[in-house]
C-alpha positions as CSV (number, residue, x, y, z in Angstrom):
1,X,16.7,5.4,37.8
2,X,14.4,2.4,37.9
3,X,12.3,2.5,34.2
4,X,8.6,2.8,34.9
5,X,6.2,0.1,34.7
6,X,2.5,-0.3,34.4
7,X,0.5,-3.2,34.9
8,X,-1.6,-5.2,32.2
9,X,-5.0,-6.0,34.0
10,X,-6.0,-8.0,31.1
11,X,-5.2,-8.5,27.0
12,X,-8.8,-8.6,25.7
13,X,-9.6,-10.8,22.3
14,X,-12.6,-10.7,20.4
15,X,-13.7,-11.2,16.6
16,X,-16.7,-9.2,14.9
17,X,-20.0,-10.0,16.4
18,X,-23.3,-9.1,15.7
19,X,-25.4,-7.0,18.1
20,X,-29.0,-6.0,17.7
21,X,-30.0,-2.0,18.4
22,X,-33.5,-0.3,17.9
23,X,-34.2,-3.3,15.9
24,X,-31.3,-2.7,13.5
25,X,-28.3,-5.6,13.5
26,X,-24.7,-4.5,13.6
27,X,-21.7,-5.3,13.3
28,X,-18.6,-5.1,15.7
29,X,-15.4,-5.9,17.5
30,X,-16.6,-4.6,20.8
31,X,-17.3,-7.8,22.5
32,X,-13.8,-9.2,23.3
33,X,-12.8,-11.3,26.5
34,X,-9.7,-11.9,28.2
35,X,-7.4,-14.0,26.8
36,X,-5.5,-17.3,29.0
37,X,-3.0,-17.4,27.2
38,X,0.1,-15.5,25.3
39,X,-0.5,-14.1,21.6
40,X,1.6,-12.7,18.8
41,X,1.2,-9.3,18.4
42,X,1.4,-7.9,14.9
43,X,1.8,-4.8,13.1
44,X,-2.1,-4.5,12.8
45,X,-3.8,-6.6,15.5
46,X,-3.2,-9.7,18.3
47,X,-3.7,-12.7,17.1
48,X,-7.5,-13.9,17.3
49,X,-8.3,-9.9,18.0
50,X,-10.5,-8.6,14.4
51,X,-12.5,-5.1,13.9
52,X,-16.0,-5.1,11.8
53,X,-15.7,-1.5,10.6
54,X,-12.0,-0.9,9.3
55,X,-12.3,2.7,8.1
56,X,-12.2,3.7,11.3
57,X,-11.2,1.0,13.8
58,X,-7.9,-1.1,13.5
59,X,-4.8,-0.9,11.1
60,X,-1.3,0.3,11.7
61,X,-1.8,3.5,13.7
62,X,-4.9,1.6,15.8
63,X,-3.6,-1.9,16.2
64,X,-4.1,-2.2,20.1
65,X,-6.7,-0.4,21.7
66,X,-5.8,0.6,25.6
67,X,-8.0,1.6,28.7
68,X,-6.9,2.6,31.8
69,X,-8.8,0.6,34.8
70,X,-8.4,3.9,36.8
71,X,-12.0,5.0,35.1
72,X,-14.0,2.0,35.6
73,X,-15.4,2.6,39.2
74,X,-16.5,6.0,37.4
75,X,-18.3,4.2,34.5
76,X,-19.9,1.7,37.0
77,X,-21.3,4.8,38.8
78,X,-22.6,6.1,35.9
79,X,-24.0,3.4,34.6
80,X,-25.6,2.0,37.1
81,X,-23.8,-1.7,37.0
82,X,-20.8,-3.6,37.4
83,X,-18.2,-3.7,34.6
84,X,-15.5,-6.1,33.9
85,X,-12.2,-5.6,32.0
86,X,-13.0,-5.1,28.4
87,X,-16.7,-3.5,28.8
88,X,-15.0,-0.3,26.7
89,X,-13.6,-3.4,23.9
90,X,-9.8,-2.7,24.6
91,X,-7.3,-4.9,23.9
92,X,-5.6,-3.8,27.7
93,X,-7.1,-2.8,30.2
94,X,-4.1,-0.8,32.3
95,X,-3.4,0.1,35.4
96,X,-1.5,3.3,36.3
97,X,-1.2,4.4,32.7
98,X,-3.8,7.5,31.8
99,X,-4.8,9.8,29.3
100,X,-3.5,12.4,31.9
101,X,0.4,10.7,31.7
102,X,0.8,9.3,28.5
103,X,2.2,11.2,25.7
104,X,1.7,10.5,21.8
105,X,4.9,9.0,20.7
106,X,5.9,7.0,23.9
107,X,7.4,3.9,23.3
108,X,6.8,0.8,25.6
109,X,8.2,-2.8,25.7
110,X,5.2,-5.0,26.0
111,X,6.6,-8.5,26.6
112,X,8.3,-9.1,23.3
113,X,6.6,-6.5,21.6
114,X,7.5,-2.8,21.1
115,X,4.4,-0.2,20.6
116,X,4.2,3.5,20.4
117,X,1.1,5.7,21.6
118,X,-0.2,6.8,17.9
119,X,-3.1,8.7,19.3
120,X,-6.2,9.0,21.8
121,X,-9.7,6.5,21.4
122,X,-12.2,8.2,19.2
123,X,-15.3,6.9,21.2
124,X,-18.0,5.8,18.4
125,X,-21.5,5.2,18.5
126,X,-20.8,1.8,18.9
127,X,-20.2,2.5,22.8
128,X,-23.5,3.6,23.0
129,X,-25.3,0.2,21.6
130,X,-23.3,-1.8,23.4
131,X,-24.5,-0.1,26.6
132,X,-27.9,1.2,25.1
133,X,-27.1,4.7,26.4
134,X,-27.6,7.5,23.4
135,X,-25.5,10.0,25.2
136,X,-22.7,7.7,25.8
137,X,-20.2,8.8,23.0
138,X,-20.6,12.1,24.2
139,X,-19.9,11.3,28.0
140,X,-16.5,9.6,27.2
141,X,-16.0,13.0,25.2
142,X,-17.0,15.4,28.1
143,X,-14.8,13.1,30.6
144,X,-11.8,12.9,28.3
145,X,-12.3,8.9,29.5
146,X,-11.5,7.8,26.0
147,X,-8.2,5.6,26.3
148,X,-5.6,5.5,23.3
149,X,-3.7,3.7,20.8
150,X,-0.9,1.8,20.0
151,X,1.0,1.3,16.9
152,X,3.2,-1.7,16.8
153,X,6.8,-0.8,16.2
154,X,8.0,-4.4,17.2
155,X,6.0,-7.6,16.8
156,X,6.0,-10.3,19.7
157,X,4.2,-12.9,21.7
158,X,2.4,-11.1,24.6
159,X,1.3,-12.7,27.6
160,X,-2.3,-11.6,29.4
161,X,0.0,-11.0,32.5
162,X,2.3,-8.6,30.7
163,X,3.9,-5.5,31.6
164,X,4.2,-2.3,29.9
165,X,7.9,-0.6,30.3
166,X,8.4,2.9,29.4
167,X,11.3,3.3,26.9
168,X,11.2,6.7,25.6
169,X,9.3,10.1,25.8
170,X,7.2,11.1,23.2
171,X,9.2,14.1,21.7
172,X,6.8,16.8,22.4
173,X,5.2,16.0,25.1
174,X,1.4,16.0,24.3
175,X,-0.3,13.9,26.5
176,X,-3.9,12.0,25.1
177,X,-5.9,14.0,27.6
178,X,-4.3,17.6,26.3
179,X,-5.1,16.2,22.6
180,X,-8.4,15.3,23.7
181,X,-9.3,19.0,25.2
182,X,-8.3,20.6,22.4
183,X,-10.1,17.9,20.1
184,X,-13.1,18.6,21.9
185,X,-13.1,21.5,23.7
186,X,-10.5,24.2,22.3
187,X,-10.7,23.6,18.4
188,X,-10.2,26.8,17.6
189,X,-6.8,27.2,19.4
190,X,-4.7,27.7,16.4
191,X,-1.2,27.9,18.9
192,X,-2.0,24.1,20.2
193,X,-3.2,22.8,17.2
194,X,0.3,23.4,15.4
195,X,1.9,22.1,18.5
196,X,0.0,18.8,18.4
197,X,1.0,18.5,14.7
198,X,4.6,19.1,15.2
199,X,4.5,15.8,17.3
200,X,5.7,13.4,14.6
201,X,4.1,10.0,15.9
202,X,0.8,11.6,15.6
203,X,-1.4,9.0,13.2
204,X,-2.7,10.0,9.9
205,X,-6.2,9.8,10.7
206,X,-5.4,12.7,13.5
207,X,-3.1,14.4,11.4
208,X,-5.4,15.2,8.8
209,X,-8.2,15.8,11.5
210,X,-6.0,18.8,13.0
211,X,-5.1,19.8,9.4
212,X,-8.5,20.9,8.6
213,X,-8.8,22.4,11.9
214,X,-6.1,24.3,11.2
215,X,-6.8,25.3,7.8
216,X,-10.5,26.3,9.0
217,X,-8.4,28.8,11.4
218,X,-5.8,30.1,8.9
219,X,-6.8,33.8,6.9
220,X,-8.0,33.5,3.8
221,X,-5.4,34.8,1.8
């Protein structure tokens, strides 16, 4: 069996920048730009890659942020303009490699650098100043556009023309877009929500997400 390869459109770089919104300054590591050259890749971020707000962007579990080109003509239709890799402030911008068939927990070679989906995108509100459309964050929600994570389970140079070989499964088999419709859409589905958990390579910030979820659901003894 030949192993399965995706394509890396583009490794995106960017430090915190500031951006102005309804006359408020902000903040962020949206604004990144493809790279010409190899990086290193380390357990938290690419080299020359840096997040503003680190409570809830970056970090072991969110070290490489991943978008599938597959959704771009969408985005440029709803938008109303013409995007170019890194307009959602990945890291990669994919090809063949969706929300629909990636699982948490599969494990990739990426040049010389080993990752592991860790969970899906949490769309934030930075999105929707970057574009200056209020509904945005709720859009990539309704879609289930939102891309996913990597963890870093290996460190290694990576190269912008890299690609992304599947090594193992995820052992459960919960792909981004099924945690995404219950995240979203299902929350009270107490049957999916243990499944989800069972998945061991789910991050922490998930984890304890779908814990409270779950507890919310549980009797009250």
């Amino acid at each position: 069996m030949k192993p399965e390869r995706y394509s890396v459109l583009s490794l995106n770089l960017g430090k915190p920048q500031t951006l102005e919104y309804d006359g408020k300054k902000i903040e962020t590591g949206i604004m990144k730009r493809p790279a010409e050259s190899a990086v290193m890749l380390y357990r938290e971020n690419f080299e020359g890659d840096g997040q503003a707000d680190l409570v809830n962007h970056g970090g072991p579990d969110k070290a490489v942020c991943v978008y599938p080109a597959e959704h771009y003509p969408f985005w440029e239709e709803f938008l109303s303009r013409p995007l170019s890799n890194a307009a959602f402030g990945e890291n990669l911008t994919v090809a063949g490699l969706t929300e629909e068939n990636v699982c948490i927990g599969d494990v990739f070679r990426l040049d010389e650098a080993v990752v592991q989906v860790s969970q899906p995108r949490q769309p934030c509100v930075k999105l929707a100043k970057k574009f200056g459309v209020k509904e945005m964050v709720l859009k990539v929600q309704q879609t289930g556009y939102t891309g996913f994570y990597f963890r870093v389970l290996e460190e290694g140079r990576v190269s912008p023309g890299a690609n992304l070989e599947l090594l193992s499964r995820g052992e459960k088999g919960i792909s981004v877009q099924f945690a995404n419709r219950i995240n979203y859409h299902d929350a009270k589905n107490l049957t999916a929500i243990e499944r989800i958990l069972s998945e061991a390579a789910l991050s922490e910030s998930w984890r304890a997400s779908f814990m409270k979820k779950k507890d919310r659901l549980l009797p009250v003894e």
